[in-house]
Phi, psi and omega in degrees: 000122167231175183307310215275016161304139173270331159309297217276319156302334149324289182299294187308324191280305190323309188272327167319320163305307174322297177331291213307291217288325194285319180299344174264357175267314211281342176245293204310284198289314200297349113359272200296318181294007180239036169260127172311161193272277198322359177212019138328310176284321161340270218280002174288310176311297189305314180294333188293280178000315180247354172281327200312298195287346170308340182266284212312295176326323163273308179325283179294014160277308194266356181281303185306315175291341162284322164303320207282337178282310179322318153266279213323303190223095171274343161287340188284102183343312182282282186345303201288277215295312168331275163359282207290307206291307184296299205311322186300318174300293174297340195277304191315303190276348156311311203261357190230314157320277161344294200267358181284303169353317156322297184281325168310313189303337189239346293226133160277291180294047185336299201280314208303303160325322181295326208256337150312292169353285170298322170306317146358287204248324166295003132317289207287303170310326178299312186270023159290305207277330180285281175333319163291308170305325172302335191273320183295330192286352178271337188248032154246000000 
């Protein structure tokens, strides 16, 4: 493994995502279902607020190290399964995550929203977890 390898940056960006999605499945939403409806907007607000740069920090990491692993090694199986796995993740949440969010801040149907939501987002952690097994098959 070296630094100027697009695999050895893969990996290290791949599991940080991973970390980033098991902590919004397993602490981070199930948190948010337990907010009271009268401090719902609050803390809907507070969360948008601090998550937005946390996605930017990975989401634009991982996008540019899937290009750069993608020309560096384009024959390669763990590319492809890299490849599939963040696109599932950036895709989910661009197209799904994102606007339920949107939609969450003023939202009478809360719960109903939360549990699409989490449907979601167990999406997004598979192709979290999938981009990482593509990064170990490139640096193994």
């Amino acid at each position: 493994m070296s630094l100027t390898d697009p695999s050895t940056w893969l990996l290290l960006v791949a599991a940080a995502h991973l970390g980033f999605q098991l902590t919004v499945s397993l602490v981070v939403y199930p948190a948010l279902r337990e907010v009271d409806a009268d401090a719902w907007p609050v803390a809907h607000e507070r969360h948008s607020r601090r998550i937005a740069p946390l996605v930017g920090a990975l989401y634009v990491p991982l996008v540019l190290v899937l290009a750069a692993a993608a020309v560096a090694q384009p024959d390669a199986s763990g590319t492809w399964l890299a490849l599939v796995g963040g696109a599932v993740s950036v895709v989910t949440t661009a197209a799904i995550a994102a606007p339920l969010h949107g939609r969450l801040g003023t939202a009478a149907e809360r719960t109903e929203l939360l549990r699409a939501l989490g449907q979601a987002d167990v999406i997004r952690t598979v192709g979290a977890a999938v981009c990482l097994m593509g990064a170990v098959l490139l640096v193994a």
